[in-house]
Every structure is written in structure tokens, then in C-alpha cells.
TORLUMZA-487212 format. One line per 4 residues: their letters; for each residue z, x, y of C-alpha. Coordinates in Angstrom, 3 decimals, always signed. Example, Ala and Ser with C-alpha at 12.3 -4.5 7.8 and 13.67 -1.06 7.14 Angstrom:
<recs>
AS = +7.800,+12.300,-4.500  +7.140,+13.670,-1.060
</recs>
This chain:
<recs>
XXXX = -28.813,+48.524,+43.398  -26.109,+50.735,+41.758  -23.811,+49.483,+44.475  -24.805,+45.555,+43.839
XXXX = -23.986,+46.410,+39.981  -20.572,+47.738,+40.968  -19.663,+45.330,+43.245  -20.963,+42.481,+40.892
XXXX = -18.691,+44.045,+37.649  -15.463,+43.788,+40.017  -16.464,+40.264,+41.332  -16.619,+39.728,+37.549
XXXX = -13.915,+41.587,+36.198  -11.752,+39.533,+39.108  -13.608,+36.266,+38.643  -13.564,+35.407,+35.060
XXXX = -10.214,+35.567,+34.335  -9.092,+33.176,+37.483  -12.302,+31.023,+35.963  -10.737,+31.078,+32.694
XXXX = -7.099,+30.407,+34.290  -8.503,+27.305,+36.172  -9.889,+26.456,+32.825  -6.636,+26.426,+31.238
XXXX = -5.148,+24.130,+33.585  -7.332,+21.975,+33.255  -6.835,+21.695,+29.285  -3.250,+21.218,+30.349
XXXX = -4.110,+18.095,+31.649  -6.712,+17.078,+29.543  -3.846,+17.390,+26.831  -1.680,+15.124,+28.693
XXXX = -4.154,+12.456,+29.327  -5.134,+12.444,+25.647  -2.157,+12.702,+23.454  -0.614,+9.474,+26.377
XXXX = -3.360,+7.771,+26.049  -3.469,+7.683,+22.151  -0.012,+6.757,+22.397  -1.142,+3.679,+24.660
XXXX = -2.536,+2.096,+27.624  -0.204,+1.795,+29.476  +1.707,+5.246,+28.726  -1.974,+7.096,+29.711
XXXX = -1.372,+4.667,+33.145  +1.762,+5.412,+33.980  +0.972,+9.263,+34.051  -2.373,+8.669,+36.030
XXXX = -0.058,+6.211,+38.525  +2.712,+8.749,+38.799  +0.232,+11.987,+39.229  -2.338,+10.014,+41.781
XXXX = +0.946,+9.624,+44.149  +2.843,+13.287,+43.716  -0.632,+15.700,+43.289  -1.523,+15.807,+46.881
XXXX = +1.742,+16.700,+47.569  +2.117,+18.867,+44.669  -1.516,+20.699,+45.524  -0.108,+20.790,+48.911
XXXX = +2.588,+23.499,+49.011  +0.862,+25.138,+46.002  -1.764,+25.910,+48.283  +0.612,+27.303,+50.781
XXXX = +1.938,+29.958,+47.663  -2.139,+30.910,+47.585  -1.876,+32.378,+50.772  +0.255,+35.428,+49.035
XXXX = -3.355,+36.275,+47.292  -4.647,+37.287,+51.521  -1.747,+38.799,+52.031  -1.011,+41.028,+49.210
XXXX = -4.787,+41.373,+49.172  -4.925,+42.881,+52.680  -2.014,+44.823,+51.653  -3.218,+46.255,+48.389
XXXX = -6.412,+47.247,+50.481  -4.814,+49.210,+53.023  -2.114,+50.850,+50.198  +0.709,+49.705,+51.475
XXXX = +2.530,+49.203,+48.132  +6.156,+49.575,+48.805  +5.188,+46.936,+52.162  +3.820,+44.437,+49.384
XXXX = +6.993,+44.373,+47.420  +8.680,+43.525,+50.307  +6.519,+40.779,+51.514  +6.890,+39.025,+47.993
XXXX = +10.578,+39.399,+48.282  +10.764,+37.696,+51.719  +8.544,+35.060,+50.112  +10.244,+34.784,+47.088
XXXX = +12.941,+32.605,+49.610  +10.367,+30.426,+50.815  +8.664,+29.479,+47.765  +12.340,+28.833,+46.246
XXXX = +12.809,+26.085,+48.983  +9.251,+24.539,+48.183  +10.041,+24.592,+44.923  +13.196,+22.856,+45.363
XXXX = +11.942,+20.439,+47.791  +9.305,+19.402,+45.207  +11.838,+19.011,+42.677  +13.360,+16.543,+45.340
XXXX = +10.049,+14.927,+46.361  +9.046,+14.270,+42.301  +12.806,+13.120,+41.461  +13.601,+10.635,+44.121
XXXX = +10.847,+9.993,+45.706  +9.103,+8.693,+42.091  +11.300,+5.645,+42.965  +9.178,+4.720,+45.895
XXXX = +6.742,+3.634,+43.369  +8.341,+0.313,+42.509  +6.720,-1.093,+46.028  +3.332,-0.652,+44.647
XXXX = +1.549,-3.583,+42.903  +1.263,-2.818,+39.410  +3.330,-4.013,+36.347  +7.452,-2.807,+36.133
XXXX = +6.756,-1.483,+32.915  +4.217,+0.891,+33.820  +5.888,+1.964,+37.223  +8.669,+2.777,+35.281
XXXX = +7.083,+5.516,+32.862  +5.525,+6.705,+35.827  +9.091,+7.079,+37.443  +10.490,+8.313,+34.340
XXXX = +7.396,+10.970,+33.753  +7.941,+11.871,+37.589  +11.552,+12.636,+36.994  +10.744,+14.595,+33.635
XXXX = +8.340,+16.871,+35.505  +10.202,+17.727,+38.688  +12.204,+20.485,+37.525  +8.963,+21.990,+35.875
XXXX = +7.731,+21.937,+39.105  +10.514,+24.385,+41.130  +9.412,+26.826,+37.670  +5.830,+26.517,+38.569
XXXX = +5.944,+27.006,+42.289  +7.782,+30.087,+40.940  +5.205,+30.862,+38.486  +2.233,+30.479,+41.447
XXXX = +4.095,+33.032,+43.518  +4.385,+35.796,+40.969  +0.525,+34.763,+39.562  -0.416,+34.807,+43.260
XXXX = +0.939,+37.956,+43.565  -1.037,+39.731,+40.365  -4.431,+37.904,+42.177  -3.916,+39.679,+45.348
XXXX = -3.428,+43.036,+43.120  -6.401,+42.191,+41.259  -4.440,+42.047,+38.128  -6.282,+38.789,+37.196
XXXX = -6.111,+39.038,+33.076  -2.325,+38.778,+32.557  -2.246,+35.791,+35.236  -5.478,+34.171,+32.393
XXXX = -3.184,+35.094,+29.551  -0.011,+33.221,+30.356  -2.097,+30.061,+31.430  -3.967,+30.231,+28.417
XXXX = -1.203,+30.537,+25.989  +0.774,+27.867,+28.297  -2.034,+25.704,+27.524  -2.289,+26.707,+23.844
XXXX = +1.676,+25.704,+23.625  +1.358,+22.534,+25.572  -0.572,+20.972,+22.817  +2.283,+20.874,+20.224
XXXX = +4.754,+20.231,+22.712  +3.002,+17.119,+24.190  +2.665,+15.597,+20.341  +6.047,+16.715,+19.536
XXXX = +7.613,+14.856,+22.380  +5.080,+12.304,+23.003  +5.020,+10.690,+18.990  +8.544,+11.672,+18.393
XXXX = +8.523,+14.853,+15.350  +11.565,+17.238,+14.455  +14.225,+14.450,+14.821  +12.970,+14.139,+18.802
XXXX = +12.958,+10.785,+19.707  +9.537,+9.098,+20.700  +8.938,+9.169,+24.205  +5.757,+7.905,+24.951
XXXX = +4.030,+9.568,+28.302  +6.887,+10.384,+29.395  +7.219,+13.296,+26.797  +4.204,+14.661,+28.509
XXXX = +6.650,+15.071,+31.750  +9.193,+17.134,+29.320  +6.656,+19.263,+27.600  +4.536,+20.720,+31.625
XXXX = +8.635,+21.329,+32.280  +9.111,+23.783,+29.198  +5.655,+25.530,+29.478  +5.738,+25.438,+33.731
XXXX = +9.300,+27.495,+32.741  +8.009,+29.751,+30.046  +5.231,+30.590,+31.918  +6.948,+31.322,+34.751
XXXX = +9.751,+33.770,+32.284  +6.343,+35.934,+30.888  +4.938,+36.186,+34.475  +8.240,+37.263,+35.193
XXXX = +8.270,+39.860,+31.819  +4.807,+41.221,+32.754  +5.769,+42.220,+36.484  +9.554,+43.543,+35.552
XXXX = +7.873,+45.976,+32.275  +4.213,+46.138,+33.262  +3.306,+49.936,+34.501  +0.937,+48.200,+37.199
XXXX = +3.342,+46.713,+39.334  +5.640,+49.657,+39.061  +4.223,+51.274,+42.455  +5.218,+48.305,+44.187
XXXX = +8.974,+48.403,+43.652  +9.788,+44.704,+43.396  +12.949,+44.961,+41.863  +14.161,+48.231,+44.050
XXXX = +16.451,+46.604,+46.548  +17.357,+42.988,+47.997  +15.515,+41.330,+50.858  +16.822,+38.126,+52.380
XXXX = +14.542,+35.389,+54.186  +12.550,+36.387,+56.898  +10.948,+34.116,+59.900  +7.904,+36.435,+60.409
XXXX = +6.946,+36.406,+56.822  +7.314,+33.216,+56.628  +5.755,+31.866,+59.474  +2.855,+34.330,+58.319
XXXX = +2.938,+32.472,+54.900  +2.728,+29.159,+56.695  -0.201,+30.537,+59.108  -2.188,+30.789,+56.040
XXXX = -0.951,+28.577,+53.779  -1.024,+25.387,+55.500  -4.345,+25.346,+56.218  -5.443,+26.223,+52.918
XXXX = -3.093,+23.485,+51.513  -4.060,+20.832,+53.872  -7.882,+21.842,+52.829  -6.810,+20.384,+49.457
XXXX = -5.048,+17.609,+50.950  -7.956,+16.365,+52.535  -10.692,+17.291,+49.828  -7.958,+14.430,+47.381
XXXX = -8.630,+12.304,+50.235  -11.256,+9.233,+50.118  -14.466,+8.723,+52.464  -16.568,+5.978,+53.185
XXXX = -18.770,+6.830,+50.040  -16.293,+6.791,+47.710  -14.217,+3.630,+49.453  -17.573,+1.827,+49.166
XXXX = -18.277,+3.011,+45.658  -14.684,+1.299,+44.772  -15.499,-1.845,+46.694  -18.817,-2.239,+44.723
XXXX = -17.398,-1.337,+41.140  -14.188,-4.265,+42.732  -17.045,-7.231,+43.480  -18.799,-5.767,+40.116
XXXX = -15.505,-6.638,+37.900  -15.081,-9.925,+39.638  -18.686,-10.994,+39.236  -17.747,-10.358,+35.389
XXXX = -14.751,-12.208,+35.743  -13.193,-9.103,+34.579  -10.217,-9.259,+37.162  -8.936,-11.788,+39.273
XXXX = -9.000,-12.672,+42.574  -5.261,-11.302,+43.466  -6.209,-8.438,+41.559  -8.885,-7.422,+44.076
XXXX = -6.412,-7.856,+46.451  -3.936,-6.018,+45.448  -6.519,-2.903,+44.645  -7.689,-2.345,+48.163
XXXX = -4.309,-2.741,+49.464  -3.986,+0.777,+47.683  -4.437,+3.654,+49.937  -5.029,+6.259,+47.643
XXXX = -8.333,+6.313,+45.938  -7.704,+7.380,+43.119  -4.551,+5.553,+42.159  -6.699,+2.038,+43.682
XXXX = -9.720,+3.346,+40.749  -7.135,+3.976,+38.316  -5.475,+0.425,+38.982  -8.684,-1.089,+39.025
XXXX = -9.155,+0.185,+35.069  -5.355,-1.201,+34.239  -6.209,-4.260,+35.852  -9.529,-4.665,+33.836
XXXX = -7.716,-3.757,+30.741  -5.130,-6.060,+31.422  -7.606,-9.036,+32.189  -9.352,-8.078,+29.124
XXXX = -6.607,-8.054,+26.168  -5.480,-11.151,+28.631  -8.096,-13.138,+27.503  -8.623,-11.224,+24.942
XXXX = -5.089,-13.186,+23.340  -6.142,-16.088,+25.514  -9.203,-16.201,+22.768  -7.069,-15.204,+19.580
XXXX = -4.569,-17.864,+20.511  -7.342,-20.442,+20.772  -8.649,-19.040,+17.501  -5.467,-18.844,+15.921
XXXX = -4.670,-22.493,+17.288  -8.166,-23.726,+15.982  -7.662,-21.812,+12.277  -3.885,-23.443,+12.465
XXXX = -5.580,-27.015,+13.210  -8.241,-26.143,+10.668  -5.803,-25.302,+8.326  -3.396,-28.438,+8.771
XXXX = -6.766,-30.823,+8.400  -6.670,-28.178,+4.941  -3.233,-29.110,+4.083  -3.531,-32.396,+5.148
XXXX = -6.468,-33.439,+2.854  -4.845,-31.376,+0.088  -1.887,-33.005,+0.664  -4.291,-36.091,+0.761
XXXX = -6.186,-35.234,-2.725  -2.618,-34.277,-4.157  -0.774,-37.719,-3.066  -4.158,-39.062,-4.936
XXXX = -4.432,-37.226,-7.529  -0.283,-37.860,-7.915  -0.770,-41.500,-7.801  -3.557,-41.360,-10.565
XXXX = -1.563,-39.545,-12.548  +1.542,-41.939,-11.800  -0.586,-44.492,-12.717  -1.775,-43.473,-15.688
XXXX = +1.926,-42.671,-17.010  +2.727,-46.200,-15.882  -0.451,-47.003,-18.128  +0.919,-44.657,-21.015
XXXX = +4.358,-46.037,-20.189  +3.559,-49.845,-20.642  +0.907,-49.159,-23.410  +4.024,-46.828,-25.308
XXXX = +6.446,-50.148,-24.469  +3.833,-52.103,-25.683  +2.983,-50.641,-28.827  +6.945,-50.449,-29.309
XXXX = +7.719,-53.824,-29.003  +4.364,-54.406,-31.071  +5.940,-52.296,-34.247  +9.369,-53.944,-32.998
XXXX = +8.198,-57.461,-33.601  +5.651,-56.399,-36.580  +9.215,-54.903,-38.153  +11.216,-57.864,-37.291
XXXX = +8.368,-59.543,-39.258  +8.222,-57.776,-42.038  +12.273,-57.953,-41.930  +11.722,-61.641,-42.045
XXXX = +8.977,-61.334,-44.470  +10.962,-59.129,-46.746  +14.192,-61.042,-46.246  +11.987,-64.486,-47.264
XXXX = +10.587,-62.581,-49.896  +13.805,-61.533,-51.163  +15.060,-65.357,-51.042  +12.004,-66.140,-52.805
XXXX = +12.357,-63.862,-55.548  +15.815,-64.852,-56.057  +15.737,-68.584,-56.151  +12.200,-67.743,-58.644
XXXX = +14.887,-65.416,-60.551  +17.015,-68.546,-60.308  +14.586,-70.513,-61.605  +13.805,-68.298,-64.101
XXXX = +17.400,-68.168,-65.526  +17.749,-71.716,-65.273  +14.488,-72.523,-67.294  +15.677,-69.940,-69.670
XXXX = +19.236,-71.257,-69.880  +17.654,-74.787,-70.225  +15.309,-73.555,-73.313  +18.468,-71.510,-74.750
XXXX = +20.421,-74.969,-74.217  +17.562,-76.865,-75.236  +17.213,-74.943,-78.821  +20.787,-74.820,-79.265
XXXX = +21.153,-78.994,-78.707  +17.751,-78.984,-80.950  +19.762,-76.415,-83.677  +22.912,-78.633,-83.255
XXXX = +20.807,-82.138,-83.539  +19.097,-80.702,-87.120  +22.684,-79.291,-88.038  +23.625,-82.456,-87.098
XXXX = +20.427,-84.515,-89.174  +21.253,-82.354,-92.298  +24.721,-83.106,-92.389  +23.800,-86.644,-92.408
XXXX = +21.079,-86.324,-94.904  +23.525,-84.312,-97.204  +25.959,-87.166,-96.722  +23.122,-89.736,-97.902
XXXX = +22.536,-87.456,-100.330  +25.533,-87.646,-101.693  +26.720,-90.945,-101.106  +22.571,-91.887,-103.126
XXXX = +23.962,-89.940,-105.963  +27.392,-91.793,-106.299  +26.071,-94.740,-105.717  +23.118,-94.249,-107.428
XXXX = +20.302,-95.663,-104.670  +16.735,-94.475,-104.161  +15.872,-92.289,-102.997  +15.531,-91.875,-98.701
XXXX = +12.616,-90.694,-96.682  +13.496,-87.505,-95.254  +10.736,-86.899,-93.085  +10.735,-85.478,-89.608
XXXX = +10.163,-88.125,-86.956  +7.922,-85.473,-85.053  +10.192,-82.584,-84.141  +9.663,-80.212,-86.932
XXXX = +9.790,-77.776,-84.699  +12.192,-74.279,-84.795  +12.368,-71.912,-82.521  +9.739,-73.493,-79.884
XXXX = +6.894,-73.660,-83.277  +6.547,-76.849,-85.589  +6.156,-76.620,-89.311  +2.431,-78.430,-88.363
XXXX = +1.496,-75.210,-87.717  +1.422,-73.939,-91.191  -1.170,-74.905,-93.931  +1.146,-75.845,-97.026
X = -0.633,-74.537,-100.245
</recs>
């Protein structure tokens, strides 16, 4: 039991830390996939496009690094130190050409991706991510060597620190260069590509720091002297590597279930009608599973916002017909509305012309009627002054006639007295009047 309890505290002193380095990674790249895919479909597609065709590969001669953890294992067991330092040397050659063949593979090879069937916009983040990434990846095959190297020493908790903290740092770094912050221009999923380069690199400079100053790989001498490539190690490396590697190959690659599991979810989507015919086509034409599932969800997606717009352009087109019927019977009600009111200014119009030439003519009446009036009054004034000038002339030739009877009386008079006749009758012959009043009027006494 005691020995069960102290073989189960080093499985668990070992095992933890790789568990928690594993889990790291894989934050890593749940980062990735969430800060693209917030920043867009088809950004979150072209990383799962370019990482379907270069992790095989990628997983590949990673795997061949793991075999260092046997080696310096088996090494570290029988206490040959100073043999493990040079074993990592001689490998340190070998995983500097993977690394640089990877950086190859990831850089020029991303432009084989331009024969697949998917959209030119997406295959070209994917190229663009692939290109971003590939130098990261010479620093990480570099950074699997030396972590490989702690593992086989069972030095497992620095290898869990610098993933974790990589991980911790990849979070700002994919926002940063993904949205565009600090004067960095936005760059989509491609950012992503940038930001795995800087932490693959600083992970690889503090698993660097921690062998170089750390007292625990001291007794290995690393650093003591220069080794150049060697054919044995290497071939060893290889022995034990590939198979591992090609392990992981193979567990990325399909089966039947899985092939079958794709065709059904294929005739699923196009009993939905939620991908097309050439669609279908083009998704089993895809080799790798995982890219063909991947284009399968683009495709859907596509299909949907497809008809998606197809239905917002048929509502748009029936809220643009709605609204011309709208405009046209406003336009309609305003034309009417606009001839009414034309109308009734003609109305107000002819009724104002009306009652113009109404006070027009009533004035040119009352012109006439004042201008006849004024005639009248001056031919009655006429009259007037005639009748009065006729009764002035008429008194004076009435004065003039008595003037005129008295002179002759007084002549009688005096001719009676020298002659000595009777007397005459003086009486008036019926105009004793003066003035307009006869002496009739008065009562003599």
C-alpha cells in the first residue's frame, strides 16, 4: 500500500502539470476560435479551413519532438546526465530542420488552398493566417524540444507554467490584433496567426531562461560544449518519433462512422433545403473530415444569410411597393386635396372679382348718381336764382311802374290844380301790393 501511495503521488506530481499544460493549449485555441469568430463568420472559417489542412502535418513532426520524453526518460533513469545533454544537443539540429520545414510547409504550401471549393475570400484569410503562423511554428517546434526535454526529467511544473502564462498572454494579444487596439491595424483572423507567433516565441525564450538559470538542469551540462548533427541520434529520434507522430496522423483521420455521420448530417441539410445541390457536391469531394464538416457549416451559413437577403430583399421590395402605393395615394389625396383648394381660390378669386366689379359698377353708379345729383342741384340752384332774380326784377318793374303811377298822379295833380278840374280817382286797379303784401291785408281804422 505505502508503495501504491508513492508511486500514485509521482504519477501525480508528473501528471497534473502535463494535464494542466494540455489544458492550456487548448485555451489557446479556444481563444482563437472565439475572439475570430466574434470578429465574423467568415474570419472564424478561414482559421478552421487553414488549421483542418496544416494540423496533421503540424501534429505530425510535433509528435516526432515527443519522442525526446523516452529518450531522456530512459536516460534520466539510468543517470546518465552528461549523455542526456548531449542527446538534446544532437537533436537540437533535427528539430531546427522540422521546424524550418514547417515554416516552409505553413508559408507556401497555404497557397495550395486556392484549389479547394470554398469562397476566395475565405481561402484567402486562411492563406494569410497560414503565412502569419509559420514562423511561430519553427519557435514552437523549438519550444516542444526544450518542454520535451523537462518531461523526460520529470520537471513537469515549469513546462505547465510557460503554457499557462502563454495562454494567459494570448488572450490580449488575439483582441489586440484581431479588433485592431494601440494604433494596430484590424486584422481580422488573421491577427490570431500573429498573436500564436509572439507567444509560440516567448514561450519558447522562458523555456529557454528556465533551462540556461534553473539549478535542475545544471547536472546535465547543456550549454558545456558544441555538438553538431548526428545520424544515430537522429535516426533514433525518427525510430520513435514517427510512429508516435503517425499515431496522431491517423487518430485526425476519418472512418466509416464518422464519413457516414457527415453523409447523414449532408442529406439532413438538403432535406432542409439548407444547402444546395452543388454544395453537397463539393463537400464530399473534401478529403479531410474535418475541413468537409467545417465546410458543410460555411455552406449552411452561407445558404442561410443567402436567403436570408433573398427574404429581406423581397421584404424590402414589398415595403418599397407598399410604400410607393403610400406615396402614390398621398400623392393622390394631395393632387385632390390641391385641386380643392385650387378650386376654391378660383371660387374666392371670381367671388373677390365679382364683388369688385360689383362695388366697381355700384361706384360708377353712385358717380353717376352723384354727378346727376350735382346737375340737379345746380340747374334747381339755377332755378332758384332765376326765380329770385325774376321776383327781384319783378318788384323792381312793380317799384318802377308805382314810381312811374305817382309821377303821373303828381302831374294830374298838378296840372287839376292849375287848371282847376275835379278831382281824379286815385285808386289802385288791384295791385296795391309792396313788397310781395297788398294794402288788403290791413284793416284801416
Amino acid at each position: 500500500m505505502d508503495k501504491f501511495l508513492k508511486e500514485s503521488n509521482h504519477f501525480f506530481r508528473i501528471g497534473f502539470p502535463m494535464l494542466g499544460s494540455q489544458l492550456s493549449f487548448m485555451i489557446m485555441s479556444a481563444t482563437d476560435t472565439i475572439v475570430a469568430g466574434r470578429a465574423g463568420a467568415d474570419q472564424l472559417a478561414g482559421l478552421v479551413i487553414a488549421n483542418s489542412f496544416t494540423y496533421p502535418i503540424f501534429m505530425f513532426m510535433a509528435g516526432i519532438i515527443f519522442a525526446v520524453i523516452p529518450i531522456v526518460a530512459q536516460l534520466n533513469g539510468a543517470k546518465k546526465d552528461i549523455e542526456i545533454g548531449t542527446k538534446i544537443r544532437e537533436v537540437f539540429w533535427l528539430a531546427i530542420l522540422l521546424g524550418l520545414l514547417l515554416v516552409a510547409i505553413f508559408y507556401f504550401g497555404s497557397e495550395l488552398l486556392i484549389f479547394l471549393p470554398i469562397d476566395g475570400e475565405i481561402i484567402s484569410i486562411s492563406i494569410s493566417y497560414l503565412k502569419a503562423i509559420s514562423v511561430g511554428m519553427f519557435f514552437y517546434i523549438m519550444y516542444r524540444l526544450l518542454s520535451s526535454y523537462s518531461e523526460g526529467l520529470t520537471l513537469t511544473i515549469p513546462v505547465f507554467i510557460v503554457v499557462f502564462m502563454g495562454a494567459l498572454i494570448n488572450i490580449p494579444l488575439d483582441i489586440i490584433f484581431v479588433y485592431g487596439y494601440f494604433g494596430l491595424p484590424e486584422m481580422g483572423g488573421v491577427g490570431c496567426g500573429y498573436a500564436t507567433t509572439i507567444v509560440s516565441t516567448l514561450m519558447f525564450v522562458a523555456m529557454l531562461g528556465i533551462v540556461l538559470f534553473s539549478k535542475s538542469y545544471k547536472r546535465n551540462k547543456l550549454f558545456s560544449r558544441f555538438d553538431g548533427p548526428s545520424l544515430k541520434t537522429s535516426l533514433e529520434v525518427f525510430k520513435l518519433g514517427t510512429p508516435i507522430g503517425f499515431g496522431i496522423f491517423i487518430e485526425l483521420a476519418p472512418d466509416e462512422e464518422q464519413k457516414q455521420i457527415l453523409e447523414n448530417n449532408i442529406q439532413m441539410a438538403l432535406q432542409q433545403q439548407a444547402i444546395n445541390l452543388e454544395d453537397a457536391i463539393d463537400i464530399r469531394e473534401v478529403r479531410n473530415l474535418k475541413l468537409a464538416n467545417q465546410l458543410l457549416k460555411l455552406r449552411r451559413r452561407k445558404k442561410f444569410e443567402q436567403d436570408r437577403q433573398i427574404q429581406m430583399e423581397n421584404m424590402q421590395a414589398q415595403s418599397q411597393s407598399n410604400a410607393q402605393s403610400s406615396q402614390a395615394a398621398a400623392a393622390a389625396e394631395i393632387q385632390k386635396q390641391q385641386g380643392i383648394a385650387e378650386s376654391k381660390v378660383q371660387i374666392a378669386q371670381a367671388q373677390t372679382q365679382f364683388d369688385i366689379s360689383k362695388l366697381e359698377k355700384e361706384a360708377a353708379i353712385k358717380k353717376e348718381l352723384m354727378q346727376f345729383e350735382f346737375e340737379l342741384n345746380m340747374k334747381l340752384k339755377e332755378a332758384e336764382s332765376n326765380v329770385i332774380n325774376d321776383k327781384e326784377k319783378y318788384k323792381e318793374d312793380r317799384k318802377d311802374e308805382r314810381t312811374k303811377i305817382q309821377a303821373s298822379q303828381q302831374s294830374e295833380l298838378i296840372d287839376q290844380r292849375k287848371s282847376g278840374k275835379p278831382p281824379k280817382n286815385f285808386e289802385s286797379a288791384g295791385f296795391d301790393n309792396l313788397g310781395g303784401f297788398g294794402l288788403e291785408q290791413f284793416d284801416p281804422r
